[in-house]
Steps between C-alpha positions, in 0.01 A plus 500: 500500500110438552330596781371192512836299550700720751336766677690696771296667804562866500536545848767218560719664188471783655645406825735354295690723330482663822714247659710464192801695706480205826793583745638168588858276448694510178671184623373166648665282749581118305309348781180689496203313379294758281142434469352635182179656444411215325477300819377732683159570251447090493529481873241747501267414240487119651446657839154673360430129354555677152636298159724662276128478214320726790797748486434505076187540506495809810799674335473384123838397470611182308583205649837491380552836693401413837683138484793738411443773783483184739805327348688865516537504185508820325447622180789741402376611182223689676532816636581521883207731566308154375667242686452712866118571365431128443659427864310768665168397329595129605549652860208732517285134439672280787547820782865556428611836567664642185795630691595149633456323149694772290791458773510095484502585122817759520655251689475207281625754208796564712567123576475417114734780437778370710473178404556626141802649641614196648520323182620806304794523768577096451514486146790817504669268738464217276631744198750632740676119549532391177625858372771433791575193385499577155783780578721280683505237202602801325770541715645152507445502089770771520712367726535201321564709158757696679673156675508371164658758358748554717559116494531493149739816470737336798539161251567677180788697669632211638486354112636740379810520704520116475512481126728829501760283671454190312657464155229471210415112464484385048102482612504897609673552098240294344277730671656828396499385134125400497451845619727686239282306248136619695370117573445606841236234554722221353797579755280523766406161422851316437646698815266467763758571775875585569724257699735641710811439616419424845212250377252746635260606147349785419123514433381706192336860624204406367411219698579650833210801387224200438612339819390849675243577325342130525586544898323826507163372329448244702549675840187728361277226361567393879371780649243555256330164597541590917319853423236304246467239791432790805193370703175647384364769786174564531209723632127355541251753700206344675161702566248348752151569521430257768680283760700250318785240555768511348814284460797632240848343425745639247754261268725454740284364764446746741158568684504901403114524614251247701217615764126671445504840317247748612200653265709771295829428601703603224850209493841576281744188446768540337754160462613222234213371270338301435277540819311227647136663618239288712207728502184405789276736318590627118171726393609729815823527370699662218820525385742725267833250404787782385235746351299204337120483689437094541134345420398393845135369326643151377544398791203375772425721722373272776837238476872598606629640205905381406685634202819602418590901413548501195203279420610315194273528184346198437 
């Protein structure tokens, strides 16, 4: 990395790996609005009547970098030691103390970290549902194995004792002598049932197994299609680096999110997509639909954006 490009001030890394051990809350509260450091650095720099191209040129940093210090937006394949140097420098500039910017950045780590846990914990849940619905179609599948096995052993006794007390019709002897000769398949053709006696007839063994097993495959292509037909949940996270509007409803109509979200405000929905997103101001917001970042740049940043999550590709 070039001096040029992204040089740190010694004194604020310093005091940075100093404060690299902050005491402070492992755990936010879901209504606390955390301001990032981000917001804070902006709010100062416009304070001083600085633009971001003063902060470049006083601290040589690209402009890419201090857009993304401002937009909290942090690097993580750089070191940590970098990422607290850059802030410090940044805060050194604008009269921030380094204590107060390296704790509004521990805190927006710690935010970002539960709201990865948040999704983490509703996609098990997800997993968890259809792996309990999954075993109890396994248990019906069974049951209706077992039924029809116990249906079909009840009927051949009950043949069997019938045509033990009924005498042998000529049909039942053309049988027999088909089989002495082995042209199974020709007697099973010319004697498709037995009449008995009491004009009740006996259906071939055969049959009554592909009547089960035909009742049995279509009780699972029917749950199948229910478990292939479960309503799609799922999880959009929305970071905002300024005061925006918002107004969200999920496929099934309900308002799940409406009102003004505050500079860094970190949101987690989780319902039925598709999601339908109005959006008062777009470039101060992004967005991570289940894992998947979204391109917030097509759209104008000085109109309402609305869209649909998942935006469709075009």
């Amino acid at each position: 990395m070039s001096n040029k490009e992204d040089s740190l001030d010694v004194t604020g890394l310093n005091e940075s790996n100093q404060q690299s051990d902050l005491p402070g809350a492992t755990e936010l509260d879901e209504d606390m609005e955390v301001i990032g450091p981000g917001q804070m650095l902006s709010q100062a720099r416009e304070s001083l009547g600085l633009t971001q191209e003063d902060i470049v040129d006083k601290l040589n940093f690209r402009l890419l970098l201090v857009k993304n210090i401002e937009a909290d937006i942090i690097d993580p394949n750089l070191p940590e030691t970098f990422n607290r140097g850059y802030l410090c420098g940044y805060a050194k500039l604008v009269g921030i103390s380094n204590e107060d910017i390296l704790n509004s950045y521990e805190t927006l780590n710690i935010a970002k970290i539960q709201c990865a846990e948040l999704q983490s914990f509703s996609r098990n849940t997800q997993k968890e549902a259809q792996n309990s619905l999954l075993t109890w179609i396994s248990y019906l599948i069974v049951a209706i194995l077992i039924g029809s096995t116990v249906m079909w052993y009840l009927q051949d006794s009950r043949n069997v004792d019938i045509s033990a007390n009924q005498p042998v019709t000529p049909a039942a002897d053309v049988l027999v002598e088909k089989v002495k000769t082995a042209d199974l398949s020709e007697a099973s053709s010319d004697v498709p049932t037995l009449e008995l006696s009491d004009n009740e007839v006996l259906q071939p063994k055969q049959n009554r197994s592909t009547e089960v097993i035909t009742l049995v495959e279509n009780k699972i292509d029917e749950l199948i299609t229910d478990v292939e037909h479960a309503p799609d949940i799922a999880t959009a996270i929305f970071t905002f680096s300024g005061d925006c509007w918002v107004s969200i409803y999920d496929a099934t109509g309900e308002r799940i999110a409406y009102g003004v979200k505050k500079t860094g405000y970190v949101m987690t929905i989780t319902g039925q997509a598709p999601f339908k997103v109005d959006i008062g101001r777009p470039a101060l917001t992004s967005i991570e639909f289940n894992g998947e970042v979204i391109d917030m740049s097509k759209f104008d940043k000085d109109n309402i954006a609305k869209f649909t999550l998942p935006i469709s590709e075009e």
